[in-house]
C-alpha positions in Angstrom: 29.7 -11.6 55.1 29.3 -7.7 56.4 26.2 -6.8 58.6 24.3 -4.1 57.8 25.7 -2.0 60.1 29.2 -2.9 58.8 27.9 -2.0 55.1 26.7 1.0 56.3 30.2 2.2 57.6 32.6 0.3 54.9 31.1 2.4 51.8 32.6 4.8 53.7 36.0 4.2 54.3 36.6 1.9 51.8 35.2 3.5 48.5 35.3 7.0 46.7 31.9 7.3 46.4 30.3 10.6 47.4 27.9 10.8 50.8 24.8 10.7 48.4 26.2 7.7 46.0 26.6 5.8 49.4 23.1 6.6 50.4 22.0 5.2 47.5 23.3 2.1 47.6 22.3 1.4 51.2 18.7 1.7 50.3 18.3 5.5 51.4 17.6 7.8 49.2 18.0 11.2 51.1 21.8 12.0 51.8 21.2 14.1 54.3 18.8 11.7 56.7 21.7 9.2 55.8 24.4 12.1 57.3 22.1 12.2 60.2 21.6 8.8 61.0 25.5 7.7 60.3 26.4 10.4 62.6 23.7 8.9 65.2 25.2 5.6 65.4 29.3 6.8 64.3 29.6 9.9 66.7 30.7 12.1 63.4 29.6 12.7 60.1 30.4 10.3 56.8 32.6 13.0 55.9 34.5 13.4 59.3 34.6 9.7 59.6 36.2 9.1 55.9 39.0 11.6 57.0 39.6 9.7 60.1 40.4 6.4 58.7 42.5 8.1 55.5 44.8 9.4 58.4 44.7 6.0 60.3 45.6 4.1 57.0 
């Protein structure tokens, strides 16, 4: 089973969803406070990490 955290990053790289879909579905409804706070604890943005792992894949 996937922690929070893990949740939180999967959606990302694993699913087309867009930024705000994401968001959503982690229980926060602002996409931008979601950017913010992915970016807090990833180092880059949801966008910069979902390119990342398309190249590493």
């Amino acid at each position: 089973m996937l922690t929070c955290d893990e949740i939180f990053v999967y959606k990302i790289s694993a699913t087309e969803l867009s930024i705000a879909e994401v968001a959503e579905q982690v229980g926060i409804g602002d996409e931008n406070y979601y950017a913010r706070l992915f970016k807090k604890y990833q180092g880059r943005t949801p966008s910069q990490y979902r390119t990342l792992m398309r190249e590493k894949s």
